[in-house]
N, CA, C and O atoms as a GROMACS GRO file, in nm:
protein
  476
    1UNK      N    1   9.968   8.268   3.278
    1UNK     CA    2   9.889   8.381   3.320
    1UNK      C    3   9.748   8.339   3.363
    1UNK      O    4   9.683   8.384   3.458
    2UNK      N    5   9.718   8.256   3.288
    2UNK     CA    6   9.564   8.182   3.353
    2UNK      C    7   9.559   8.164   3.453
    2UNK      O    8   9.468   8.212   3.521
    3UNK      N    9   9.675   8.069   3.516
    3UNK     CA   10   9.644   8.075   3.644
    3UNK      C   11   9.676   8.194   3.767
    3UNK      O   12   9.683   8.165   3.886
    4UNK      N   13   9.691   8.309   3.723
    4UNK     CA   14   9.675   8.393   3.784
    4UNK      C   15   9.555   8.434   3.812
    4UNK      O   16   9.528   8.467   3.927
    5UNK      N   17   9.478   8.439   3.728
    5UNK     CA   18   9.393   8.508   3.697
    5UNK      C   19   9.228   8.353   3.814
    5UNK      O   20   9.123   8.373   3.874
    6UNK      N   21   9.301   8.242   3.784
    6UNK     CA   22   9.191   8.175   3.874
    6UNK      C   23   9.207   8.131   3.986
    6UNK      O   24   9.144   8.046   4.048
    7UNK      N   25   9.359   8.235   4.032
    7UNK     CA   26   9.399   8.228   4.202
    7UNK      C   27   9.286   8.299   4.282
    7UNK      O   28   9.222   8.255   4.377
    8UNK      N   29   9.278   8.415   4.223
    8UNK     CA   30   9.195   8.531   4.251
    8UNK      C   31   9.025   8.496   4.253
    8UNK      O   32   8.974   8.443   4.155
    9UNK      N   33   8.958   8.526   4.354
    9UNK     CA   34   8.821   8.527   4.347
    9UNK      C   35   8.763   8.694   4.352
    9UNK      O   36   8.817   8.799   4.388
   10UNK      N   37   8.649   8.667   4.307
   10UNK     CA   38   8.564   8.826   4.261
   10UNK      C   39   8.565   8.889   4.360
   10UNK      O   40   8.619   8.804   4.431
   11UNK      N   41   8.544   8.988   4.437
   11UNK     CA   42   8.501   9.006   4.558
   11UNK      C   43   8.602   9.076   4.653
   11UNK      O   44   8.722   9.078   4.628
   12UNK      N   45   8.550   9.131   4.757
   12UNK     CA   46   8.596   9.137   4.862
   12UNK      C   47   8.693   9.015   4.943
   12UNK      O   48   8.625   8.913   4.950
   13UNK      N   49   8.794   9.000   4.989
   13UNK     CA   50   8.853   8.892   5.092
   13UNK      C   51   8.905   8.959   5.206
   13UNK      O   52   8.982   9.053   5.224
   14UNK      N   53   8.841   8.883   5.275
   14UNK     CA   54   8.930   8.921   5.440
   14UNK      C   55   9.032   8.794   5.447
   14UNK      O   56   9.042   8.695   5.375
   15UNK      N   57   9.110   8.837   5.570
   15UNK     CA   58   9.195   8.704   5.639
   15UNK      C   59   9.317   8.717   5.624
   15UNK      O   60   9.365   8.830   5.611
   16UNK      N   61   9.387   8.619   5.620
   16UNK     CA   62   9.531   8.599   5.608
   16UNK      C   63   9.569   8.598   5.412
   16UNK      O   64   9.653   8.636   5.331
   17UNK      N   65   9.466   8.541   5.420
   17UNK     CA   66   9.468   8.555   5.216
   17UNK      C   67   9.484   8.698   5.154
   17UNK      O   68   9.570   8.712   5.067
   18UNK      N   69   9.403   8.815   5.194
   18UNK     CA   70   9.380   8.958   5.141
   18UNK      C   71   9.471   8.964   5.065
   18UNK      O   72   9.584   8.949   5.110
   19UNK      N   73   9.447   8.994   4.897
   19UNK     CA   74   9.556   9.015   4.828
   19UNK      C   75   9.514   9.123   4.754
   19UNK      O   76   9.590   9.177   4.674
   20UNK      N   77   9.392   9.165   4.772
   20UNK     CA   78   9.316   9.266   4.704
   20UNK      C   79   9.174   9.237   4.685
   20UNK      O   80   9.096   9.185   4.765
   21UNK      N   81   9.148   9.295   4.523
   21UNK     CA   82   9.005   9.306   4.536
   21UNK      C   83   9.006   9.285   4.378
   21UNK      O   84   9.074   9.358   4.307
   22UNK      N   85   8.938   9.196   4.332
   22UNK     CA   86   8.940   9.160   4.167
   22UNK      C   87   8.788   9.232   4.125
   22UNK      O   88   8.676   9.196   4.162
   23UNK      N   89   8.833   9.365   4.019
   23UNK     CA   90   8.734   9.386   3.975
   23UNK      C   91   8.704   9.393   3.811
   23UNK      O   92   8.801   9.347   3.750
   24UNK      N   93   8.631   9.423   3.751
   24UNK     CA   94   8.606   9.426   3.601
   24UNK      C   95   8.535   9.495   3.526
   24UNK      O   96   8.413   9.487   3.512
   25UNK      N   97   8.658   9.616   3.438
   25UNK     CA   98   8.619   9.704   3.384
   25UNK      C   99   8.503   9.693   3.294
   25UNK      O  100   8.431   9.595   3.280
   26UNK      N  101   8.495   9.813   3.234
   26UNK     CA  102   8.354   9.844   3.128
   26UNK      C  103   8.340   9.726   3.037
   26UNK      O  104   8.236   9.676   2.994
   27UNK      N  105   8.504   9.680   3.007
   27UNK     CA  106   8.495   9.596   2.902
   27UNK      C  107   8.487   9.406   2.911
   27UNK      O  108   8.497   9.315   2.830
   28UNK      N  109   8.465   9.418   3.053
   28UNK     CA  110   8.459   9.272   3.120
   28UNK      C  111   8.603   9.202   3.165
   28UNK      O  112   8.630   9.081   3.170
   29UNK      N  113   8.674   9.298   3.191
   29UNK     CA  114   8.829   9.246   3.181
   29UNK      C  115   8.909   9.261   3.322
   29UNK      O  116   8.981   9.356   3.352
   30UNK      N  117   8.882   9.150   3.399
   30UNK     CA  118   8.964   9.152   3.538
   30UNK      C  119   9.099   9.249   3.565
   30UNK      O  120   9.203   9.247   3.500
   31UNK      N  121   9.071   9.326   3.667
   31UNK     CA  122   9.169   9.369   3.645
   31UNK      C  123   9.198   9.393   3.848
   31UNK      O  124   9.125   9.478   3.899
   32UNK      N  125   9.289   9.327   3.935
   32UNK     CA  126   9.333   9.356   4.033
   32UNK      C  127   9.370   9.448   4.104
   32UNK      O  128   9.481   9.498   4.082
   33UNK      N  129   9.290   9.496   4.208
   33UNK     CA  130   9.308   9.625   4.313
   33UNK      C  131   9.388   9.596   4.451
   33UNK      O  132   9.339   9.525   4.540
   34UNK      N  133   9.489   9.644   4.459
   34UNK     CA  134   9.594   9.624   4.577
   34UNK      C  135   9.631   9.694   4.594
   34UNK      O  136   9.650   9.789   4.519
   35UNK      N  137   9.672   9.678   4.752
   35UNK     CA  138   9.776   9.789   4.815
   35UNK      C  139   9.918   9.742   4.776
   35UNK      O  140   9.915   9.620   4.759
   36UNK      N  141  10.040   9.794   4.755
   36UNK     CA  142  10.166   9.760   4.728
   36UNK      C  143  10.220   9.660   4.790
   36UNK      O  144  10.304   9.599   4.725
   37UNK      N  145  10.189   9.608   4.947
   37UNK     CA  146  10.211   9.554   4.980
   37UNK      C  147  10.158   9.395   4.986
   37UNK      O  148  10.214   9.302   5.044
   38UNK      N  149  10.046   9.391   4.917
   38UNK     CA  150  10.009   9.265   4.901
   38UNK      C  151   9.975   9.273   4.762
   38UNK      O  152   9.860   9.235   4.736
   39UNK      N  153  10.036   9.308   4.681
   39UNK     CA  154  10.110   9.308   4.570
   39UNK      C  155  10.159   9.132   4.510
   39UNK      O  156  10.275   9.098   4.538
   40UNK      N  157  10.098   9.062   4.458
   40UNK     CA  158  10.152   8.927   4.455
   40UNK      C  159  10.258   8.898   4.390
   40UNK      O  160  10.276   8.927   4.272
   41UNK      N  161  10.355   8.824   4.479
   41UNK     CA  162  10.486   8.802   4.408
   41UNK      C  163  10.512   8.712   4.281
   41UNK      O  164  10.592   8.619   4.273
   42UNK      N  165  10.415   8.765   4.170
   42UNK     CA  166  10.459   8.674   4.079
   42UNK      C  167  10.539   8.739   3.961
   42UNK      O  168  10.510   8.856   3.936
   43UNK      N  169  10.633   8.683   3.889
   43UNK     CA  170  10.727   8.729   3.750
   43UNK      C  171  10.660   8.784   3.654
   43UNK      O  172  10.692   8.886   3.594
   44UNK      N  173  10.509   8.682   3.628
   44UNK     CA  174  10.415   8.656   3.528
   44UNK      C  175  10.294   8.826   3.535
   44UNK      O  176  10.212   8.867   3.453
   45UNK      N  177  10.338   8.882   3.671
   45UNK     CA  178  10.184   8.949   3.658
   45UNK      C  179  10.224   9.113   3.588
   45UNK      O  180  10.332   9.170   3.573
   46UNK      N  181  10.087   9.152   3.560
   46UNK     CA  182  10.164   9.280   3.507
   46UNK      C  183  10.184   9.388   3.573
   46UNK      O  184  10.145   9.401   3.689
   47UNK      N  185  10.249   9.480   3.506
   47UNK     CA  186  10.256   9.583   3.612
   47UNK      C  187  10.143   9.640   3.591
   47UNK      O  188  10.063   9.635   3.498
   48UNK      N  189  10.146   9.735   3.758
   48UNK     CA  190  10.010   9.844   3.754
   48UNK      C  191  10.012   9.927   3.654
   48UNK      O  192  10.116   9.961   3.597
   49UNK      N  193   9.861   9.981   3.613
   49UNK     CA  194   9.846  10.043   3.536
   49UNK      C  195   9.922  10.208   3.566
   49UNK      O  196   9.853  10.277   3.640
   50UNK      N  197  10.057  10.278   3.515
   50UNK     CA  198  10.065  10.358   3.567
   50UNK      C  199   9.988  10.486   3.513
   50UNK      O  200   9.981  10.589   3.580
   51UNK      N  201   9.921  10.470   3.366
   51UNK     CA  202   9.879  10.578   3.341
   51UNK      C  203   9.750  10.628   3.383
   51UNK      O  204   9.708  10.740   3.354
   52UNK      N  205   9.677  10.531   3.461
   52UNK     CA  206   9.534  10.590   3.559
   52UNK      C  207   9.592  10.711   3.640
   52UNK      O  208   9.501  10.789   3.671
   53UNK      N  209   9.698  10.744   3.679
   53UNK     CA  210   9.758  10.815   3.788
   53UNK      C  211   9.768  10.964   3.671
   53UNK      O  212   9.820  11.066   3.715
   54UNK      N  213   9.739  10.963   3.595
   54UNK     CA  214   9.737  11.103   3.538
   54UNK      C  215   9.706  11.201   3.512
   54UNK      O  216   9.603  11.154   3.464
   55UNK      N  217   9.691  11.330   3.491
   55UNK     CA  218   9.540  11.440   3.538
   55UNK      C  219   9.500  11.407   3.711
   55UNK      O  220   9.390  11.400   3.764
   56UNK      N  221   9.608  11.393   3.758
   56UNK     CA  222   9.581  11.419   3.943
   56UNK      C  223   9.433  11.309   3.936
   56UNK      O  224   9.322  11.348   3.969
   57UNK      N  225   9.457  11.190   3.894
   57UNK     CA  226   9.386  11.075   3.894
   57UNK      C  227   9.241  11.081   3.833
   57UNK      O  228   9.152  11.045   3.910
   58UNK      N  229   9.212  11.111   3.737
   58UNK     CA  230   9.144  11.156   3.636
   58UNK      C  231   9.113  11.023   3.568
   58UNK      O  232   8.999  10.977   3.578
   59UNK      N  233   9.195  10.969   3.508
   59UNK     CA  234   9.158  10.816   3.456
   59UNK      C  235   9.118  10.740   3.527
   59UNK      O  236   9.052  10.648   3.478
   60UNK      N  237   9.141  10.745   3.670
   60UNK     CA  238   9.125  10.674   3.804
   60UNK      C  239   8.973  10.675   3.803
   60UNK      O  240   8.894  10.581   3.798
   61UNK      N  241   8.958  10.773   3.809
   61UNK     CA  242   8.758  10.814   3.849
   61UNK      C  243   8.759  10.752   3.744
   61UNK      O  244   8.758  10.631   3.765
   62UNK      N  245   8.762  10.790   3.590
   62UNK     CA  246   8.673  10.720   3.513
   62UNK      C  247   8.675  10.551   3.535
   62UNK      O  248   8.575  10.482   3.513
   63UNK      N  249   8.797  10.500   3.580
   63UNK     CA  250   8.806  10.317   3.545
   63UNK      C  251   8.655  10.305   3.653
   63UNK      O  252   8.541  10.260   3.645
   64UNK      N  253   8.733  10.370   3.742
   64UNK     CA  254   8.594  10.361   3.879
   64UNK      C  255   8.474  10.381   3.839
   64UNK      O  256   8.398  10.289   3.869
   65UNK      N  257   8.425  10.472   3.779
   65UNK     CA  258   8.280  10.513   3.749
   65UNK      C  259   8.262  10.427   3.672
   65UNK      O  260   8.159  10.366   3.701
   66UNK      N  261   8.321  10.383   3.568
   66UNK     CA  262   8.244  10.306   3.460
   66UNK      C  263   8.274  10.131   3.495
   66UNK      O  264   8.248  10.050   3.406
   67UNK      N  265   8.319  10.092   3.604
   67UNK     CA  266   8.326   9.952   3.648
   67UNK      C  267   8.183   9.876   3.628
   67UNK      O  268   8.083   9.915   3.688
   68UNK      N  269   8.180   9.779   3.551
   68UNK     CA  270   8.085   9.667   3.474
   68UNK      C  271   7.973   9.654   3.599
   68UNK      O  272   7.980   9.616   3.715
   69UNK      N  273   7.873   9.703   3.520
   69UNK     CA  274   7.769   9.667   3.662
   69UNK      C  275   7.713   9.522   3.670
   69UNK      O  276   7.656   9.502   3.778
   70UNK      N  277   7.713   9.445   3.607
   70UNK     CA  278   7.677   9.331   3.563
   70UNK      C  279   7.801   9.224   3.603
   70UNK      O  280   7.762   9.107   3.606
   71UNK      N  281   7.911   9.241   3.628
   71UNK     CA  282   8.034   9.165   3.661
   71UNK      C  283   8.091   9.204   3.831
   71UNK      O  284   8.162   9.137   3.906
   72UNK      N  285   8.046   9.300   3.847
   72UNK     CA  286   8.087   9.335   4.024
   72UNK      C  287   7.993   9.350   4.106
   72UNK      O  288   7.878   9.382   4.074
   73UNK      N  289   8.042   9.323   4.246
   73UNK     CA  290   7.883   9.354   4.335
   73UNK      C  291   7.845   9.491   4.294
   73UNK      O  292   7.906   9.560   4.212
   74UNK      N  293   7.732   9.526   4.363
   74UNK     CA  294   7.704   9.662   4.358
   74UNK      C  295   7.731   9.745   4.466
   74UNK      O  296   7.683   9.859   4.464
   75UNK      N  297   7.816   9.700   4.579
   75UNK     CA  298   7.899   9.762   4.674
   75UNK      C  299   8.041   9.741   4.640
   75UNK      O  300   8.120   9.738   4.734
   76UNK      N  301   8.083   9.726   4.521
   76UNK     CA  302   8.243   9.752   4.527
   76UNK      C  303   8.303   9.858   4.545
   76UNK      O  304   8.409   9.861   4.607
   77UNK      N  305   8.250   9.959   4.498
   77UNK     CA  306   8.328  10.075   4.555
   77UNK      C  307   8.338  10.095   4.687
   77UNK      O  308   8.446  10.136   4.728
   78UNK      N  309   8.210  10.068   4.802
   78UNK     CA  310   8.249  10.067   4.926
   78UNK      C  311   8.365   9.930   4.996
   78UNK      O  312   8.432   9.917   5.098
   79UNK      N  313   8.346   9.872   4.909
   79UNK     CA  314   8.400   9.746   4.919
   79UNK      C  315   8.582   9.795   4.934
   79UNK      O  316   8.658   9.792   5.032
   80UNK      N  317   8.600   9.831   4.814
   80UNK     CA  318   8.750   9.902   4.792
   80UNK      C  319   8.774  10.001   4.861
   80UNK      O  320   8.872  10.058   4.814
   81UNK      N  321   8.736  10.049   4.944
   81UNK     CA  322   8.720  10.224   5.009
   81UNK      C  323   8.757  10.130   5.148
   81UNK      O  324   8.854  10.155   5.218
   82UNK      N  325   8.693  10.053   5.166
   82UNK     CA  326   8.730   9.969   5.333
   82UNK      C  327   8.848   9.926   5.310
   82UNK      O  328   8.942   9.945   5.387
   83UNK      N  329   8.858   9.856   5.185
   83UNK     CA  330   9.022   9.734   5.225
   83UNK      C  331   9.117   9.885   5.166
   83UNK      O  332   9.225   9.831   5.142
   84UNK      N  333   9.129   9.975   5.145
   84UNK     CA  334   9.232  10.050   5.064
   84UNK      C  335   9.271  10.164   5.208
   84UNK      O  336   9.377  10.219   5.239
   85UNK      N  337   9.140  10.165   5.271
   85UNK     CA  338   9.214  10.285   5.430
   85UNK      C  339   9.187  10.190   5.536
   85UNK      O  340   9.173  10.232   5.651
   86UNK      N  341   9.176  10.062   5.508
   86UNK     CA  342   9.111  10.011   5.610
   86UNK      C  343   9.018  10.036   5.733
   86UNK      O  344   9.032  10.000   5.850
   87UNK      N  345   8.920  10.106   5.675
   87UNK     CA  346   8.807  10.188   5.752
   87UNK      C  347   8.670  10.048   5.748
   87UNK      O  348   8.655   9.945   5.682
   88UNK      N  349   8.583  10.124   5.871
   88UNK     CA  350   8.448  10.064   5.808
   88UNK      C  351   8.315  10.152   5.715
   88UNK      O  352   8.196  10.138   5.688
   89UNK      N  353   8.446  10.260   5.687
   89UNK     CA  354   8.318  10.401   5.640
   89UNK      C  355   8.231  10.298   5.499
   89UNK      O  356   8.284  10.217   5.423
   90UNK      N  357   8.070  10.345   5.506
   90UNK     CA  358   8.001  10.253   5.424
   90UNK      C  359   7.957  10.390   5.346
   90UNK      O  360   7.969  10.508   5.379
   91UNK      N  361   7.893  10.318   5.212
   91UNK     CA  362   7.820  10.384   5.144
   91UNK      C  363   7.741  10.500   5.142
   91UNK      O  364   7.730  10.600   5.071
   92UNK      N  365   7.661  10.428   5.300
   92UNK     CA  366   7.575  10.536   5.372
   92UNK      C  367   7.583  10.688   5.454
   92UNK      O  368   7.510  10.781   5.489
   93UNK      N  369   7.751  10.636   5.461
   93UNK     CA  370   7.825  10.768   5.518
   93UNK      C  371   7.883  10.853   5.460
   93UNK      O  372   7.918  10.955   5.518
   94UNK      N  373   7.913  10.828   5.298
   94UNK     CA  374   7.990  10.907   5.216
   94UNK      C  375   7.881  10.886   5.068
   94UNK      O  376   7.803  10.790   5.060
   95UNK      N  377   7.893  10.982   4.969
   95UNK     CA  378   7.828  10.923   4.839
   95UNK      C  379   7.957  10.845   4.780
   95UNK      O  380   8.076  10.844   4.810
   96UNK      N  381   7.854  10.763   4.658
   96UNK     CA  382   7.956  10.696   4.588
   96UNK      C  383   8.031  10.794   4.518
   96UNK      O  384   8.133  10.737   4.481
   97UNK      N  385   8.033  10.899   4.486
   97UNK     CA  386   8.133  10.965   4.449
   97UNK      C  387   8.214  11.031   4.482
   97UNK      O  388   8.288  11.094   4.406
   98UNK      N  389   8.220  11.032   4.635
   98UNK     CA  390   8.290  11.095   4.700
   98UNK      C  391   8.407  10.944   4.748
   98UNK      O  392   8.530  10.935   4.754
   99UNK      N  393   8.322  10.868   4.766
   99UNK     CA  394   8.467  10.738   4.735
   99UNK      C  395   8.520  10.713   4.620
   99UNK      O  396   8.619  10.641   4.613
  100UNK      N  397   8.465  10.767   4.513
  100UNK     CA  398   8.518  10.727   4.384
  100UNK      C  399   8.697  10.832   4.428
  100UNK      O  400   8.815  10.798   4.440
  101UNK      N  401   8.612  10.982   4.441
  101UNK     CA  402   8.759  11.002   4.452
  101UNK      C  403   8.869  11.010   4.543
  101UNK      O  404   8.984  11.052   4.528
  102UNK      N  405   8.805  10.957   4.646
  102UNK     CA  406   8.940  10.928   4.738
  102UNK      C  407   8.999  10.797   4.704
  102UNK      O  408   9.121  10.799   4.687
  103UNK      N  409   8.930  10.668   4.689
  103UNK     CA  410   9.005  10.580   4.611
  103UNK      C  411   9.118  10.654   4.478
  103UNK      O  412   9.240  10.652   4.496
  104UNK      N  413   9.052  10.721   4.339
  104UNK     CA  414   9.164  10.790   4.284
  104UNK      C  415   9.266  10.816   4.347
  104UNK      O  416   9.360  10.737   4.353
  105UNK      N  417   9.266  10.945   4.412
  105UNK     CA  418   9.347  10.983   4.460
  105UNK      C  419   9.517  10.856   4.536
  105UNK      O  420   9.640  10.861   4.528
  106UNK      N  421   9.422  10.770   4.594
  106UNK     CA  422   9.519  10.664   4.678
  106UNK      C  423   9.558  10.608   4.544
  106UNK      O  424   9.680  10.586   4.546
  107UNK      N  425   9.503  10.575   4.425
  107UNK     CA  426   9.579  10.487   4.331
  107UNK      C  427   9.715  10.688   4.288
  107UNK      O  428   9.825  10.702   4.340
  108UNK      N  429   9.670  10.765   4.218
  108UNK     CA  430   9.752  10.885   4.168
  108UNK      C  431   9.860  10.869   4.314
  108UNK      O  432   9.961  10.813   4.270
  109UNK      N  433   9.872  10.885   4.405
  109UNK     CA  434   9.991  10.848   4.508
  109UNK      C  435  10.038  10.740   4.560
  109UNK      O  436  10.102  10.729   4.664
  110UNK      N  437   9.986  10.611   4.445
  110UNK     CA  438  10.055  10.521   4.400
  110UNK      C  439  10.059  10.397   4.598
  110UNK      O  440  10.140  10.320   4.649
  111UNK      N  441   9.912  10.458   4.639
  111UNK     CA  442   9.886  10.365   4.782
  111UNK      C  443   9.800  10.271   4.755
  111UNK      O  444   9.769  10.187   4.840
  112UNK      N  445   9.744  10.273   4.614
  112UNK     CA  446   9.673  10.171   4.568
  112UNK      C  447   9.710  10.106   4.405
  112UNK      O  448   9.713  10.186   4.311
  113UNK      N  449   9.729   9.995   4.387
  113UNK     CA  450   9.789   9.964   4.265
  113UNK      C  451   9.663   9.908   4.179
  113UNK      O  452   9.579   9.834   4.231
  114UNK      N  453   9.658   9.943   4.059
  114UNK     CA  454   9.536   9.846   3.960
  114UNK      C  455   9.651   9.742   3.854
  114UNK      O  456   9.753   9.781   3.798
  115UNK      N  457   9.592   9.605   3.854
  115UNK     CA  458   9.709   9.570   3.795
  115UNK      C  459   9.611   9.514   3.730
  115UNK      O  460   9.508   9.496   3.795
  116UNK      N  461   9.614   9.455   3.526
  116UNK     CA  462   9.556   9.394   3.503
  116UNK      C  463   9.539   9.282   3.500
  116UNK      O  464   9.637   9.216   3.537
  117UNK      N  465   9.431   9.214   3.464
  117UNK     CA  466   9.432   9.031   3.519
  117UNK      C  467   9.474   8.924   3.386
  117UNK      O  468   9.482   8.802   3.380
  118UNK      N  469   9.496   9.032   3.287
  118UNK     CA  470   9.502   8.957   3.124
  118UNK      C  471   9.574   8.951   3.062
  118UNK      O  472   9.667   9.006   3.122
  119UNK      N  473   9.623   8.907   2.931
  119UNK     CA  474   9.699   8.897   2.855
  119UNK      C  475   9.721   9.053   2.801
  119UNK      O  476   9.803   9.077   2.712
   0.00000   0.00000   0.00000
């Protein structure tokens, strides 16, 4: 599982690599943002979290709102809002909370997966 976890870099990725977006909850704990389709084919990884998808994505906002400010850029949410509709809509065009919940929403209809990065 380790080396799952040090395939992945922090951040945003463009390119032929895009496998998502590694971010880290309240509690410092990597946890992988993908679309289904770049979904990494490994045996070892876990499944998405399905219970963020509950209360019409209710857990969703909170993982989002309370993401480690000290462990992620401070544009990840716009960060995830680009690679998840593949838009260039920025920060400046929407509030952060108005991406908080359209990201939700795409994880609750299961177009965005959170998978965790840990044991």
């Amino acid at each position: 599982m380790m080396e799952i976890v040090n395939n992945f870099q922090s951040g945003f990725r463009n390119g032929i690599a895009n496998n998502g977006h590694v971010v880290y909850c309240r509690y410092g704990l990597p946890h992988l943002v993908c679309l289904p389709i770049n979904r990494p084919d490994d045996p070892l990884l876990s499944p998405a979290l399905s219970h963020l998808k509950a209360m019409n994505g209710y857990y969703a906002q909170q993982f989002f709102i309370h993401l480690s400010d000290s462990l992620n850029s401070e544009n990840v949410i716009s960060n995830l809002y680009q690679y998840a509709t593949q838009s260039t809509v920025a920060l400046a065009d929407h509030s952060k909370d108005e991406l908080i919940e359209e990201i939700s929403l795409l994880v609750t209809t299961n177009k965005l997966l959170i998978i965790p990065l840990y044991e």
